[in-house]
C-alpha positions in Angstrom: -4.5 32.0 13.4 -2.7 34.6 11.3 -4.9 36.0 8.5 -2.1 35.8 6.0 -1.8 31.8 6.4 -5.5 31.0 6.2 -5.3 32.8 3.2 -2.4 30.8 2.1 -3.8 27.5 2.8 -7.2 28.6 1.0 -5.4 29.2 -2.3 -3.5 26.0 -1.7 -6.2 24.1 -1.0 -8.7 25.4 -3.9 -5.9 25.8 -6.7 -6.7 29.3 -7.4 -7.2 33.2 -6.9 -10.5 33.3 -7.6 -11.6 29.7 -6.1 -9.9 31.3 -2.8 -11.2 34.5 -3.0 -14.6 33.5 -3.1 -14.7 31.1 0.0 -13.2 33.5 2.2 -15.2 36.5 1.4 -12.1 39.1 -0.1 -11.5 40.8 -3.3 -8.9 39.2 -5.7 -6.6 41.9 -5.4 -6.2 41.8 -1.9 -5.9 38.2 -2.0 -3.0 38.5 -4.4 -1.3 41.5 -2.8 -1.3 39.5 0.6 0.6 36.7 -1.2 3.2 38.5 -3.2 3.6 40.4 0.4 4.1 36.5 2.5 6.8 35.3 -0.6 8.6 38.3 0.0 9.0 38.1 3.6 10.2 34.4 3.1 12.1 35.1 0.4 10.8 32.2 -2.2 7.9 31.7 -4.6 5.2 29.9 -3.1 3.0 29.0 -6.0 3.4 28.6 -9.5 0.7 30.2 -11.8 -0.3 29.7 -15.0 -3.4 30.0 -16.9 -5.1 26.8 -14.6 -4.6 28.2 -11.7 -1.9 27.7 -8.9 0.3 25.0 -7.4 2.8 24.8 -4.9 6.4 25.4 -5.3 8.3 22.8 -3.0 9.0 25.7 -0.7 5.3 26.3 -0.4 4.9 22.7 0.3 6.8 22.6 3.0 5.3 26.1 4.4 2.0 24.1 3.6 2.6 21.0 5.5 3.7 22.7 8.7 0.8 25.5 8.8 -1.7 23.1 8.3 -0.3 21.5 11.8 -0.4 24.9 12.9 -4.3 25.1 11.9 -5.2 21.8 13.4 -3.8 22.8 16.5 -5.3 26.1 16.6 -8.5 24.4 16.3 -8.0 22.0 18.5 -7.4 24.7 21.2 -10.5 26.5 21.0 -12.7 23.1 21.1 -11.0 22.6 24.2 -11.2 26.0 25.8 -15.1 25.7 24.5 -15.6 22.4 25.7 -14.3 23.9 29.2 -16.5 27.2 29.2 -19.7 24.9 28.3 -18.3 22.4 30.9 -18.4 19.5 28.2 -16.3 16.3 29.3 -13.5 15.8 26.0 -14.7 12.9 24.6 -13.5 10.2 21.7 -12.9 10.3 18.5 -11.7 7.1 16.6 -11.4 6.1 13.0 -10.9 2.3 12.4 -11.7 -0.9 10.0 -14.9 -3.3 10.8 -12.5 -6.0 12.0 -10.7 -4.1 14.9 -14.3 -2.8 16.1 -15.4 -5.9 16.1 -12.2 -8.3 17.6 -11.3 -5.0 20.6 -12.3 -1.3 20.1 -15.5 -2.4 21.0 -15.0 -3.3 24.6 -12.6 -0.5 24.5 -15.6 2.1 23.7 -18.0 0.3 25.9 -15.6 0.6 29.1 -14.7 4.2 28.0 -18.2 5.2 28.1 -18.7 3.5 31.8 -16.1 5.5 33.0 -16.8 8.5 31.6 -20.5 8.8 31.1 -21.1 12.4 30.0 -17.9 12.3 27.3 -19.3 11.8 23.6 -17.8 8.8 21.5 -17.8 9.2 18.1 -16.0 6.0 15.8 -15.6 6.2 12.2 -16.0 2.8 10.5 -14.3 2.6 6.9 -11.0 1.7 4.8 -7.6 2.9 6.0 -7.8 5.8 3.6 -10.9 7.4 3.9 -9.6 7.4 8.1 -6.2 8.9 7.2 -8.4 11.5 5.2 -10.4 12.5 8.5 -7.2 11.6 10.7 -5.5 15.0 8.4 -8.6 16.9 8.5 -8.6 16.5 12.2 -11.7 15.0 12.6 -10.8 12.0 14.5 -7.8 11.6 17.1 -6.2 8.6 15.7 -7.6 5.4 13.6 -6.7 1.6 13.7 -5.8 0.6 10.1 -3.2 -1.7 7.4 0.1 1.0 7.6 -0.4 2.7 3.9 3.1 2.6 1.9 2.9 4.8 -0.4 1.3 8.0 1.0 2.6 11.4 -0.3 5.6 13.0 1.2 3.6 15.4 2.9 1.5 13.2 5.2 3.2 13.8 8.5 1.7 10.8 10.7 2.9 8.3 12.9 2.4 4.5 12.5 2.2 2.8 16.1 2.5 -1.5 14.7 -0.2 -3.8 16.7 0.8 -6.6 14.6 1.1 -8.4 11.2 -2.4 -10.0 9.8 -3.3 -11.8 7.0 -6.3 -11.9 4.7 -8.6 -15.1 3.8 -11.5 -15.4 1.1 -14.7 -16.3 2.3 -17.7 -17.3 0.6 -21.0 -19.2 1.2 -21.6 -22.9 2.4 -21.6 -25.3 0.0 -19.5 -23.4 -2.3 -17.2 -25.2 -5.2 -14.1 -23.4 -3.5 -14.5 -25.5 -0.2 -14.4 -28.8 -1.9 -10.0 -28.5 -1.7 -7.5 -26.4 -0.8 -7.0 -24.1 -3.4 -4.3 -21.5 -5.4 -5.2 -17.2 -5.8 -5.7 -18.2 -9.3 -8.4 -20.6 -8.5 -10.2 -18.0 -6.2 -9.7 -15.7 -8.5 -12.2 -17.1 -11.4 -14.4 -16.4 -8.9 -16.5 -12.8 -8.7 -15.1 -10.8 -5.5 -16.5 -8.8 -3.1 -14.9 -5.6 -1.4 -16.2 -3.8 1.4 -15.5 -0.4 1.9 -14.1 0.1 -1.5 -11.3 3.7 -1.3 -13.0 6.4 -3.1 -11.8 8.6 -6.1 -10.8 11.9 -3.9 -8.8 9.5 -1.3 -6.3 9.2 -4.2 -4.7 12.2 -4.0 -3.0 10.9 -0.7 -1.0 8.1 -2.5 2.1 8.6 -4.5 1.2 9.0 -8.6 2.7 5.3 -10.0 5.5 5.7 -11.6 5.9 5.5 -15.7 5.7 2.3 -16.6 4.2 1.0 -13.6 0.0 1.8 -14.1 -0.7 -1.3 -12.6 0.7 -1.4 -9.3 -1.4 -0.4 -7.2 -3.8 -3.1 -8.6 -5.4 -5.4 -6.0 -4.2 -8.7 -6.0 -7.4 -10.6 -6.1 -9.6 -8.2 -9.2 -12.8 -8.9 -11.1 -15.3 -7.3 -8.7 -19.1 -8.2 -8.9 -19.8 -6.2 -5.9 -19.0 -3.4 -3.9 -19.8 -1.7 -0.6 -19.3 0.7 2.1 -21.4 -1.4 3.9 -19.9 -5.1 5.3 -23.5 -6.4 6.1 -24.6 -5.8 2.6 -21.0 -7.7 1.3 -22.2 -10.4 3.9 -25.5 -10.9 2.5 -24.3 -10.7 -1.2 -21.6 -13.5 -0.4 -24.3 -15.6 1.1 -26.5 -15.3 -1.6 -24.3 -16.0 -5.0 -21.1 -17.8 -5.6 -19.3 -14.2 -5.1 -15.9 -14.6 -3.0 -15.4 -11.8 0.2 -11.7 -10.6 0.5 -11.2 -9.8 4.3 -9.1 -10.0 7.5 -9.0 -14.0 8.6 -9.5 -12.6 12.0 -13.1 -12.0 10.9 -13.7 -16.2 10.6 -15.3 -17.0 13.8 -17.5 -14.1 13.2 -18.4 -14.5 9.7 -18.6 -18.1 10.7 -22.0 -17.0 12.3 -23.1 -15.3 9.3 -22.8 -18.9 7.7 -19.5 -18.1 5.8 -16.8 -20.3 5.8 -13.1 -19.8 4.9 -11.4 -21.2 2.0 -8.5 -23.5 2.5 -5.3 -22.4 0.7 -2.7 -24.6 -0.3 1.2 -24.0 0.9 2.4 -20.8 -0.5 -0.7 -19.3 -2.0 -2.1 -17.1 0.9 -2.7 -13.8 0.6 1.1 -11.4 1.7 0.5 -10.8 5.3 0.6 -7.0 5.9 1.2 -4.5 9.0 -1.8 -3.5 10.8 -0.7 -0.5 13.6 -2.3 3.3 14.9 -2.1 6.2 13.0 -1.9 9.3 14.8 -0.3 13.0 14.1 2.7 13.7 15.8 1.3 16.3 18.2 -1.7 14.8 19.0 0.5 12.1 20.6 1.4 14.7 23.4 -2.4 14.8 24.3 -2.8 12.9 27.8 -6.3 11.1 26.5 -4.4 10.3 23.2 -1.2 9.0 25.1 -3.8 6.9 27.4 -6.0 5.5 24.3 -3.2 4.6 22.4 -1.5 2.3 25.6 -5.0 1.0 26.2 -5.3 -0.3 22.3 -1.8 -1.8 22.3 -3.0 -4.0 25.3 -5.8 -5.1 24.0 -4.6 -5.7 20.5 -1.4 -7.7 21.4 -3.2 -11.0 22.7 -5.5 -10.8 19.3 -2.9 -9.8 17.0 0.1 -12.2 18.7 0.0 -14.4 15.5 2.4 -16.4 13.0 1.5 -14.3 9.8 4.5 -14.4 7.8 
């Protein structure tokens, strides 16, 4: 890729001259010279400097958005034309939550690998956002995942709907919360438990919350006792202590197994059913294995997913 860009997108990404200058091995001065030399061939200010560093102007957001396509898809092309000199089958790369392993993906894998014996499968298990992070860094071809509604302006990717889903709260037997059907406010004197809880630098994909409006992005069941990135460990902990587990109600003949039981809600108080779909970047859609992956998880998702969640 042009020399010029991956400078660009250095400084972009590390928020200054010198931050840049260092990771790709060039003086300062040339780094700078090479910018001031792009903005004048465009025409427009790319970054705005002050004594923190640099951010983008809007015109160098959008010049950032669609070179960073231009880098994945660089990338993308030498794996394959390596993968073809080394004669390496392409293989799979999925992101996607521990429900939709567990209820499809799982046969999905399993048949892929029959079929294709030599290609290498690699599945990413976590929350929606630390897969949309890999999804942008191109780490993984697409990911299974709740549709995300307030992701910066700048995430280019498409949302494929399975299907709407709602959550239940699960807990131990023999808990208080079985004894009746119960209201959110009920459940929530209880102590939760989150698994795969979104980490501080997956932030920076959401929209900032507007003034006045700090709490919004507040879960609506709060109060956590324990967290995870591990759903075994959230299992055990729930089966061990009155804590409550907030997850897909999907997951109950599962976690039934794992001797939880879900908690009966009365008329009303259940949790907002939300969309669950396939994210996937706009060009990768073009890609035959993606085009084929994609058709295969919509068959297999539609029987499971067919629901009354509203």
């Amino acid at each position: 890729m042009d020399k010029v860009l991956v400078q660009f997108l250095a400084v972009a990404e590390e928020g200054s001259i010198s931050g840049a200058a260092t990771s790709l091995l060039v003086t300062q001065p040339t780094l700078t010279f090479n910018l001031k030399k792009l903005e004048q061939m465009l025409g427009v200010a790319l970054f705005e400097r002050s004594s923190r560093g640099v951010t983008l102007t809007r015109y160098g957001e959008t010049l950032y958005e669609h070179v960073s396509i231009m880098r994945r898809l660089y990338d993308n092309a030498l794996d394959s034309i390596e993968r073809q000199r080394l004669q390496i089958e392409d293989g799979l790369s999925i992101g996607s939550g521990y429900s939709w392993w567990t209820l499809f993906l799982k046969d999905i894998v399993l048949e892929h690998g029959k079929r294709h014996p030599d290609a290498p499968v690699n599945v990413t298990l976590g929350n929606t956002l630390r897969c949309m992070d890999q999804l942008l860094a191109g780490d993984i071809s697409l990911f299974i995942g709740h549709r995300i509604d307030d992701l910066v302006q700048g995430v280019r990717a498409d949302f494929l709907m399975l299907g709407m889903i709602r959550d239940g709260f699960f807990v131990r037997e023999a808990h208080p919360l079985l004894e009746a059907a119960r209201t959110l406010q009920e459940v929530s004197k209880y102590p939760s438990t989150l698994a795969f809880p979104p980490e501080a630098r997956q932030q920076r994909l959401l929209l900032e919350p507007e003034h006045g409006d700090r709490g919004r992005r507040q879960p609506e069941y709060i109060g956590r006792a324990f967290t995870s990135n591990s759903l075994d460990a959230c299992l055990q902990y729930v089966s061990a202590t009155d804590a409550v587990l907030r997850h897909t109600n999907l997951m109950a003949p599962t976690f039934s197994t794992k001797g939880l039981r879900m908690v009966s809600m009365l008329p009303g108080e259940q949790p907002k059913s939300r969309p669950v779909g396939i994210y996937v970047l706009p060009e990768r859609r073009i890609d035959k294995r993606v085009s084929e992956l994609i058709a295969l998880i919509q068959a297999r998702a539609a029987p499971i997913l067919d629901i009354d969640a509203g």
